[in-house]
C-alpha positions, 0 to 999 in steps of 0.5 A, spaced: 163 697 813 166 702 819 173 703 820 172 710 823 169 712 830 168 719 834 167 717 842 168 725 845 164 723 852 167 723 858 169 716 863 163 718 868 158 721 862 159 715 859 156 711 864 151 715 865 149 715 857 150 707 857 145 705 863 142 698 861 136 694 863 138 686 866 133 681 865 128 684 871 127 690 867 131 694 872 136 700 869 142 700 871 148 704 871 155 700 869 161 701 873 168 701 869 172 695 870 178 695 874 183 701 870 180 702 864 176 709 865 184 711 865 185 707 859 179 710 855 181 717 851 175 722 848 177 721 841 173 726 834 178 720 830 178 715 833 181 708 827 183 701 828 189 699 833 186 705 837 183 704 843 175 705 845 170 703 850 165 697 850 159 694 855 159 687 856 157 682 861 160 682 867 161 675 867 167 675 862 171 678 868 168 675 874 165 669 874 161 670 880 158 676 877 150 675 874 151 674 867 146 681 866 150 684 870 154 689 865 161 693 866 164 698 861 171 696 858 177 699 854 179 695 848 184 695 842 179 696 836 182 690 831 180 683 834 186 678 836 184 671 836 187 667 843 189 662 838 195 667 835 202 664 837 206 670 834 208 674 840 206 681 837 199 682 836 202 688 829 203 681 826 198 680 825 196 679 817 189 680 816 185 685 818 180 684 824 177 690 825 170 689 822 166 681 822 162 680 816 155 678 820 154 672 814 161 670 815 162 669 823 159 661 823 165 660 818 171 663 820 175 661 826 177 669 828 169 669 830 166 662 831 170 661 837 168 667 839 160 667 839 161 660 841 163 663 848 158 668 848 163 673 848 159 678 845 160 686 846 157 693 844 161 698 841 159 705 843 161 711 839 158 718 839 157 716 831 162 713 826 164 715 820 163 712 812 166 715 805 162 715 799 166 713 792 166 719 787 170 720 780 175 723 783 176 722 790 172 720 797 166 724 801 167 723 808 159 723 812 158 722 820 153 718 822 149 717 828 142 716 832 136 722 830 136 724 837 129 723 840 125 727 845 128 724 851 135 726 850 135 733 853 130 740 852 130 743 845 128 750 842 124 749 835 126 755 833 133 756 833 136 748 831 140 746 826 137 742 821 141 735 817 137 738 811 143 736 806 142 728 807 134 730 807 133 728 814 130 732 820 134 731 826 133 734 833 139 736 837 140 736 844 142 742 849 148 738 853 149 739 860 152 745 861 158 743 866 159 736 869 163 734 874 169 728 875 165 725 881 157 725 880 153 725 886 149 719 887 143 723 885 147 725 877 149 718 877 141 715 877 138 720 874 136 720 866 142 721 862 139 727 857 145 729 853 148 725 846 144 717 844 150 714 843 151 708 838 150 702 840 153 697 835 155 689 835 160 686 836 165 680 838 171 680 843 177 676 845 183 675 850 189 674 848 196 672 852 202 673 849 206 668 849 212 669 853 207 671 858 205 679 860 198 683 860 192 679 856 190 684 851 183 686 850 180 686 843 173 687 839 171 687 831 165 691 829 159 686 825 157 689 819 151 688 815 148 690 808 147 697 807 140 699 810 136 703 804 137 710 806 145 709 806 146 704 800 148 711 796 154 712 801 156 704 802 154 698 802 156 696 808 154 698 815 155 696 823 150 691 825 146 696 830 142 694 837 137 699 837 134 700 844 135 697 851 132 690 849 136 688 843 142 691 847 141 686 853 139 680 848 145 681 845 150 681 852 146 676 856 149 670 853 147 666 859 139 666 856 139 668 849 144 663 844 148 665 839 143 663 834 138 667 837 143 672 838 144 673 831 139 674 828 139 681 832 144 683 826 140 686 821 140 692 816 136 698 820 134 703 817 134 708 823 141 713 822 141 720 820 148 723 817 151 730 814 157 730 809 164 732 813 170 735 811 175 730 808 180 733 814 177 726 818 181 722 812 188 723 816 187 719 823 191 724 826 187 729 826 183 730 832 178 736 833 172 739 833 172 740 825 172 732 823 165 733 826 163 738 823 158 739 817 160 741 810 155 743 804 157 739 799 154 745 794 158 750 795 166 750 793 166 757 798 164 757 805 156 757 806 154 764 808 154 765 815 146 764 819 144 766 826 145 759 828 150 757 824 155 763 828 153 760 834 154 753 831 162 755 831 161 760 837 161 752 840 166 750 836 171 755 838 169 756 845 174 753 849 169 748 853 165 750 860 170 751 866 168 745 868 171 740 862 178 738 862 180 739 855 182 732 851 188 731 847 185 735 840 191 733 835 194 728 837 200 730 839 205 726 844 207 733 848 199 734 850 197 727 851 202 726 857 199 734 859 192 729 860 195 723 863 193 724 869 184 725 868 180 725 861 175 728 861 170 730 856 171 733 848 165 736 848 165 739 842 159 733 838 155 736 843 157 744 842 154 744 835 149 739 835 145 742 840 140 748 839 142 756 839 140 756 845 145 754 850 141 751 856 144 749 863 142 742 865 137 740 870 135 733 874 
């Protein structure tokens, strides 16, 4: 299942980190819909009922706009049939937050939904999975090894997942970046975190007695791959790469049941134990992020690299990132209302000892 994300990116990072490919093969760089860059808060916590960016086609909103044409949108997580009568979308009974892909054609939550091509990719830093123990439950952090493409490395001073035995290569993120991007930063290739890029469906729903339509989504989830069955035995359905991405939003050329069978268990996730601070919502910081060792009750004697590690941690962000809401409170998120700006912090400890500038 997934019932916890992080998304730490900036509205114009995220642009950037979610270039798609149309139909022609073209890369191309989504815009925000109308309003909703405001409406997207970089989260390390984020749970069901919060609100989190998705990419869907462009036609969903426009109905002159190509159907591979792809836009960024902010929608409630918990998905609200059009179909509710109440009006109150917190009376709603069941749960919607997650979709089981074997489900989807008996459902009528998520029948009506795929019929109509309203399709959607959810993007998130990672997310979140807890393990059943005797006694209690180990929170992980999952999310894409990042590969070569994803910024310069120093293979000598990387921090490594060797808790979850697995090599992961950390990216060195931009050091700074700016609110407005020039056209040379919005075009260039996006080096810094691979964000995750999972399947999803989304509906409209209008209250009743008239009012704003509502935007929500529901994560699909498949069987546990292999490498994640001792942790869960659900997973998100995850699009890997540009293609399976454009396949799964271009409903004008690929068909529902063409669409679905995209919706496989992958074995292509890497993942570190966290500190079970990540069980409270609430919390909001760079420590849900962080890794743990789960064979040491005490703190892990310190390293080189990880001194450095939680130099990034606790550091305050580069003078050109605007802090984010970090715990939640009412008094600092109206503090932030007027920008967002990056959290930073996943890209501060997951990359290399070696703090780099950025380069295009």
């Amino acid at each position: 299942m997934c019932g916890r994300t992080a998304c730490t990116l900036a509205p114009d990072e995220l642009r950037r980190a979610c270039t798609y490919r149309d139909r022609r093969g073209r890369r191309r760089l989504p815009r925000w819909r109308d309003g909703d860059a405001d409406k997207y808060r970089p989260t390390y916590n984020s749970s069901p009922q919060s609100t989190s960016p998705v990419l869907l086609s462009h036609r969903h909103f426009d109905q002159n706009a190509p159907v591979d044409e792809c836009v960024l949108a902010s929608m409630r997580w918990g998905l609200i049939p059009s179909w509710f009568k109440e009006d109150d979308p917190s009376k709603m009974r069941f749960s919607t937050s997650n979709c089981r892909s074997e489900n989807i054609l008996e459902k009528k939550s998520y029948k009506e939904p795929l019929a109509n091509g309203q399709r959607c990719v959810i993007l998130a830093d990672g997310f979140y999975e807890w393990k059943k123990q005797e006694k209690n439950k180990q929170p992980f952090f999952l999310y894409f090894p990042q590969g070569p493409s994803q910024g310069e490395r120093d293979a000598h001073d990387q921090p490594k997942a060797s808790v979850c035995n697995k090599k992961s290569k950390r990216v060195c993120p931009p050091e700074g970046t700016s609110s407005d991007l020039t056209e040379e930063e919005e075009m260039s290739e996006w080096t810094g975190w691979k964000l995750l890029t999972m399947a999803g469906l989304f509906d409209c729903w209008k209250p009743p007695c008239g009012g704003e339509p509502l935007y929500t989504y529901t994560v699909i989830t498949v069987n546990a791959c292999p490498d994640l069955q001792s942790i869960h035995d659900r997973m998100p359905a995850i699009l890997d790469g540009d293609e399976e991405v454009r396949k799964w939003l271009d409903y004008g050329e690929v068909k529902s049941l063409d669409a679905l069978k995209l919706l496989q268990s992958k074995n292509i996730l890497t993942f570190h134990p966290v500190s079970s601070l990540v069980n409270n919502s609430r919390n909001n910081s760079p420590k849900c992020i962080q890794p743990v060792d789960l064979n040491s009750k005490k703190e892990p004697k310190a390293t080189a690299s990880s001194k450095m590690m939680m130099g990034w941690l606790t550091n305050s962000p580069p003078a050109k990132r605007k802090k984010s809401n970090m715990w939640g409170s009412k008094e600092d998120e109206s503090k932030a209302e007027t920008k967002r700006k990056s959290t930073g912090g996943l890209q501060q400890w997951l990359q290399g000892a070696n703090k780099k500038p950025r380069t295009n």
